[in-house]
N, CA, C and O atoms as a printed pandas DataFrame, in Angstrom:
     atom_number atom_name residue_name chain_id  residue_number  x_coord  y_coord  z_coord
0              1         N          UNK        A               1    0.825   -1.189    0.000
1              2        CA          UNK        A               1    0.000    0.000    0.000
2              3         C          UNK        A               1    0.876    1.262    0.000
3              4         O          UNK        A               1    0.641    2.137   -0.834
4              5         N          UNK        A               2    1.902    1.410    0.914
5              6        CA          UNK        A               2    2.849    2.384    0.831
6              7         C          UNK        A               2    3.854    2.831   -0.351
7              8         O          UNK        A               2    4.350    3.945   -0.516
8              9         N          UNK        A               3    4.022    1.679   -1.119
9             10        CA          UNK        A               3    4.326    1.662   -1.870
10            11         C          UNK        A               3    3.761    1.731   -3.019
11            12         O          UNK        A               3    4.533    2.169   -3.871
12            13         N          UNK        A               4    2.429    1.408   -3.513
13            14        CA          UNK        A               4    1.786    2.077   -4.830
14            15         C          UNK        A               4    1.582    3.466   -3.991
15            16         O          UNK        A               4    2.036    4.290   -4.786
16            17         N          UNK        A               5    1.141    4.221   -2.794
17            18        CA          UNK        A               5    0.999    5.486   -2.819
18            19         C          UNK        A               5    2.233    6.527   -3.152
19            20         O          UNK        A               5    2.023    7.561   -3.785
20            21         N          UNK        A               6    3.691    6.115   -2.610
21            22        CA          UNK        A               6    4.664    6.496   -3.152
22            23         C          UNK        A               6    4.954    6.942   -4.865
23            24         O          UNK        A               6    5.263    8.005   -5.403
24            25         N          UNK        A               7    4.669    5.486   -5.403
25            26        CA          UNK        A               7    4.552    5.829   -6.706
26            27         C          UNK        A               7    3.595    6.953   -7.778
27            28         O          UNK        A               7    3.846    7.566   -8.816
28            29         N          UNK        A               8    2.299    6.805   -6.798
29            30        CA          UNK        A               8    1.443    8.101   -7.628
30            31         C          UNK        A               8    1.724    9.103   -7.113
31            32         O          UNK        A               8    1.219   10.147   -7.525
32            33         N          UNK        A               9    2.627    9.102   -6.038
33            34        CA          UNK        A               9    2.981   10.152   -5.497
34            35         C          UNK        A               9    4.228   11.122   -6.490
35            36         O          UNK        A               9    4.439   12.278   -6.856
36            37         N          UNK        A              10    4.668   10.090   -6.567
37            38        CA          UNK        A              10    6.347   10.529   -7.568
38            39         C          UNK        A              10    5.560   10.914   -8.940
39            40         O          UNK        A              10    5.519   12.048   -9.416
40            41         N          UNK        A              11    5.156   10.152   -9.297
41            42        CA          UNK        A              11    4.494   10.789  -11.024
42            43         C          UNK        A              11    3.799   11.773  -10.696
43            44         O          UNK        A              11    3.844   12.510  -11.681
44            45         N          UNK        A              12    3.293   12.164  -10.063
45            46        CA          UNK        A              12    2.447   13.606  -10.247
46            47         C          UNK        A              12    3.435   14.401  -11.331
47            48         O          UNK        A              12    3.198   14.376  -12.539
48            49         N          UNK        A              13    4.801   15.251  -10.638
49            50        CA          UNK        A              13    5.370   16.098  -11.107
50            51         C          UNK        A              13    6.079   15.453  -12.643
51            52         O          UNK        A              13    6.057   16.126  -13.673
52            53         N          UNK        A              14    6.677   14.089  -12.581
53            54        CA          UNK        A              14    6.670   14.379  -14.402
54            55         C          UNK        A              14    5.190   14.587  -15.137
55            56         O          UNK        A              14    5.157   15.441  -16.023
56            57         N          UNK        A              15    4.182   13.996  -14.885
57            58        CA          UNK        A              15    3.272   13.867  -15.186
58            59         C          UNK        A              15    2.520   15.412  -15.575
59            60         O          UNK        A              15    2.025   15.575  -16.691
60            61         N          UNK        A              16    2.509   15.953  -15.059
61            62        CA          UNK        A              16    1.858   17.400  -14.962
62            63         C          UNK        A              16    3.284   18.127  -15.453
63            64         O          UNK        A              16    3.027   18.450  -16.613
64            65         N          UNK        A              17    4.546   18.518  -15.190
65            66        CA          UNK        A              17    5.354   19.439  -15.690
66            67         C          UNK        A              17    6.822   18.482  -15.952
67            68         O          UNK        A              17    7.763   18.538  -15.160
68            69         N          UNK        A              18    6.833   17.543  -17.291
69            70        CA          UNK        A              18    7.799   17.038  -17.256
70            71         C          UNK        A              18    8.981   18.023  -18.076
71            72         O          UNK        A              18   10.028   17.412  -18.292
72            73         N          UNK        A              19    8.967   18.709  -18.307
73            74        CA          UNK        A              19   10.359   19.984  -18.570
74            75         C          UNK        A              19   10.553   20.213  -17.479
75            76         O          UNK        A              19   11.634   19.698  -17.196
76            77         N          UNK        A              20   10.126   20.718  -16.618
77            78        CA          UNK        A              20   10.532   20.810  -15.231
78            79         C          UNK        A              20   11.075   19.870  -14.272
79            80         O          UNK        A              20   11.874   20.298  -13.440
80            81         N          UNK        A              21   10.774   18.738  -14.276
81            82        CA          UNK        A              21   11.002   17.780  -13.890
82            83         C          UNK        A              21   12.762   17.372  -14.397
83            84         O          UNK        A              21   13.762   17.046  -13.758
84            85         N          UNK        A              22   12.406   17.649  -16.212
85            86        CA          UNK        A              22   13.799   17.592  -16.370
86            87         C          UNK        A              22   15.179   19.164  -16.084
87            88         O          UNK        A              22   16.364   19.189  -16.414
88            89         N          UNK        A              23   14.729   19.742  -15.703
89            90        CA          UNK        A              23   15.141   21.205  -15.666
90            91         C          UNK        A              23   15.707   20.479  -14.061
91            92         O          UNK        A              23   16.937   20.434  -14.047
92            93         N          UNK        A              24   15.256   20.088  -13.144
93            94        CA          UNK        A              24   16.178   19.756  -12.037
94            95         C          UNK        A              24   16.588   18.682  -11.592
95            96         O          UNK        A              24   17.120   18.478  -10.501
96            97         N          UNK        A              25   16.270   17.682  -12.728
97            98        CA          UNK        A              25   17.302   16.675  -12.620
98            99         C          UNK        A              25   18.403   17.084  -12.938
99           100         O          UNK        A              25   19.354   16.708  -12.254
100          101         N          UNK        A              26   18.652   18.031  -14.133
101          102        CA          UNK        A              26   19.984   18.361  -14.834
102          103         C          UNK        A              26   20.819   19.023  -13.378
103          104         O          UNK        A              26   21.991   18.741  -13.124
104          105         N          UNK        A              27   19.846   20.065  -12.397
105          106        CA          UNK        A              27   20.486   20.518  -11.725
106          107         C          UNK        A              27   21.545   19.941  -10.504
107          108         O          UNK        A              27   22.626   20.239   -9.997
108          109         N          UNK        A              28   20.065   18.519  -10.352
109          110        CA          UNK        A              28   20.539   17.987   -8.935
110          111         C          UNK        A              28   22.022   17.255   -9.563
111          112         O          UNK        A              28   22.684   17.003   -8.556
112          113         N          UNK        A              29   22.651   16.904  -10.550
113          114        CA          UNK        A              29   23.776   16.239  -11.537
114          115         C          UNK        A              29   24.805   17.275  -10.893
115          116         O          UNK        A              29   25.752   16.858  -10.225
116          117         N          UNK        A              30   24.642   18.335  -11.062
117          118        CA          UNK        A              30   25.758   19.541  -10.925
118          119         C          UNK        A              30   25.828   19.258   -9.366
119          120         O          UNK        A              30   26.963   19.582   -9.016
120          121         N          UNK        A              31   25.133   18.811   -8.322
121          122        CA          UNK        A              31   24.923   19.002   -6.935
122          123         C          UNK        A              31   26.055   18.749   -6.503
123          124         O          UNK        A              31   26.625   18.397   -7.535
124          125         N          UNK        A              32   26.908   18.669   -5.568
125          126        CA          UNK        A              32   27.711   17.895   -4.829
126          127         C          UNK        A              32   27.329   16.476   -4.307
127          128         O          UNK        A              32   26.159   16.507   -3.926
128          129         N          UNK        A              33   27.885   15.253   -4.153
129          130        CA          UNK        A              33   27.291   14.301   -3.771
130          131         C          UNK        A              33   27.032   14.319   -2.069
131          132         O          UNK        A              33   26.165   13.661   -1.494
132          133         N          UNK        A              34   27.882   15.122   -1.509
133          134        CA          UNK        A              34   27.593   15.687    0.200
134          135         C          UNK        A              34   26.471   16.330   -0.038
135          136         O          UNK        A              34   25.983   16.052    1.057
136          137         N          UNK        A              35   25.437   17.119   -0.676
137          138        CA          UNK        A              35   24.660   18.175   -0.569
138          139         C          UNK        A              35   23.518   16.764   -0.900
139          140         O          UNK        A              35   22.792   16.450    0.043
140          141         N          UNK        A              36   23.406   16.071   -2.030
141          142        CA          UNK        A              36   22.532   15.038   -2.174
142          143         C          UNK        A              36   22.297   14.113   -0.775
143          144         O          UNK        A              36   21.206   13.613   -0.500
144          145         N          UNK        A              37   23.346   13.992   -0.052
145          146        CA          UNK        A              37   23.499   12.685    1.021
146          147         C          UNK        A              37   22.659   13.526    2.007
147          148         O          UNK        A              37   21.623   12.999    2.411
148          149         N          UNK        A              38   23.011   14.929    2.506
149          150        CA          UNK        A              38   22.043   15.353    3.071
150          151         C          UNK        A              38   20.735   15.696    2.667
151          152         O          UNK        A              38   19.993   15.915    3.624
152          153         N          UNK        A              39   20.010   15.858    1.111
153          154        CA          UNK        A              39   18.942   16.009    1.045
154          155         C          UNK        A              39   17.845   14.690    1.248
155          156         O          UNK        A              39   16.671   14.578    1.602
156          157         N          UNK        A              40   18.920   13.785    0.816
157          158        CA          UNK        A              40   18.206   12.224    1.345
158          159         C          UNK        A              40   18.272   12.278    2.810
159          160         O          UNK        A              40   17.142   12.136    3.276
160          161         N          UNK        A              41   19.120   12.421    3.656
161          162        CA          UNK        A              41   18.825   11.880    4.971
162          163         C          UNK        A              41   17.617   13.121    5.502
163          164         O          UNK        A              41   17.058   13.142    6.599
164          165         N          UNK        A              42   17.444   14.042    4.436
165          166        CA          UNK        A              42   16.352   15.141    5.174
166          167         C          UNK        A              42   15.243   14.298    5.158
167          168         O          UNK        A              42   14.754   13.958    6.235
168          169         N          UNK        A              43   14.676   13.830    3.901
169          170        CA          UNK        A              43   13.826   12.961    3.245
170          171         C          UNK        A              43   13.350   11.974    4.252
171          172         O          UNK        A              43   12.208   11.878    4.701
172          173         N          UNK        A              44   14.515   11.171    4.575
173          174        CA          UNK        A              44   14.237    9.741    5.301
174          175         C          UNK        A              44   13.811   10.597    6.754
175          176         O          UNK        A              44   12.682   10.441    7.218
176          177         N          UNK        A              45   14.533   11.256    7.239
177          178        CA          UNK        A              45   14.000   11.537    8.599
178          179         C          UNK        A              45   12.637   12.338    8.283
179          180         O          UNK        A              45   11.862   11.717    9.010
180          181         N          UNK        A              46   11.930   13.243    7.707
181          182        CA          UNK        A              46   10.571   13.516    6.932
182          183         C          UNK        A              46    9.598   12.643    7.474
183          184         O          UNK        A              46    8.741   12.685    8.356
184          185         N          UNK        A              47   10.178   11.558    6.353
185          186        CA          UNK        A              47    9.150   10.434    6.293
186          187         C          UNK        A              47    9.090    9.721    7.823
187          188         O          UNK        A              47    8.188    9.692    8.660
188          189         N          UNK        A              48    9.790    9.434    7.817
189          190        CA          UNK        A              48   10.069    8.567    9.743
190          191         C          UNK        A              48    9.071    9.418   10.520
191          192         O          UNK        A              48    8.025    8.970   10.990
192          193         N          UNK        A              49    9.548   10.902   10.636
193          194        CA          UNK        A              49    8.808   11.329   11.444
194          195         C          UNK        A              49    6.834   11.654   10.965
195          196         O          UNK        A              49    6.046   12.011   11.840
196          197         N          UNK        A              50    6.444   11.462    9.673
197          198        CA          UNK        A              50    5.520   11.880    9.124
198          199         C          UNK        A              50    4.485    9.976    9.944
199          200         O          UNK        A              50    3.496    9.703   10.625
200          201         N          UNK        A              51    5.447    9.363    9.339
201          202        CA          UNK        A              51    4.903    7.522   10.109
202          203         C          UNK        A              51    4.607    7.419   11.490
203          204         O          UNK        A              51    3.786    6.733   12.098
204          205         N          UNK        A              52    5.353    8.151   11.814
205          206        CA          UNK        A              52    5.402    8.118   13.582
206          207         C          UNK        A              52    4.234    9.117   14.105
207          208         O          UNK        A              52    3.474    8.748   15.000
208          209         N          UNK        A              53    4.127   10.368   13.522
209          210        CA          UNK        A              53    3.108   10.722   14.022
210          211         C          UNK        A              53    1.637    9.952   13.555
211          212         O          UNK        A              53    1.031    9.537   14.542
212          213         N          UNK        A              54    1.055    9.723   12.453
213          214        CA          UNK        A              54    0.052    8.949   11.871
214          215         C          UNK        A              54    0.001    8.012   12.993
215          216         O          UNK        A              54   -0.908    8.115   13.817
216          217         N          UNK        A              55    0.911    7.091   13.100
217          218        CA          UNK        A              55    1.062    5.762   13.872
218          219         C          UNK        A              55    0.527    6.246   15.675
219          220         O          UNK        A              55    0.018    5.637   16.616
220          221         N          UNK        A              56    0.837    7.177   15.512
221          222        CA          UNK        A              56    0.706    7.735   17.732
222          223         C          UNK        A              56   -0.546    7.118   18.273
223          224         O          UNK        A              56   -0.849    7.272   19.456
């Protein structure tokens, strides 16, 4: 279940503005791979904390 909602979750934005979509992939490429490692661990802790409250 979490996982097909993830997925319609992710297509929205190609789906509705895929130039855009590609406009910051090109960017996140240029990123530093330190600046990516922290936007993922922002992500994962997000989500953790988004589960945990639902779950209370």
């Amino acid at each position: 279940m979490a996982l097909g909602l993830v997925l319609v979750l992710e297509g929205i934005l190609p789906f509705i503005n895929p130039n855009g979509l590609r406009r910051t992939l090109l960017q996140m490429v240029q990123l530093p791979d330190r600046v990516l490692r922290i936007i993922g661990l922002s992500s994962m802790l997000s989500g953790l904390l988004i589960i945990y409250l639902f779950h209370r």
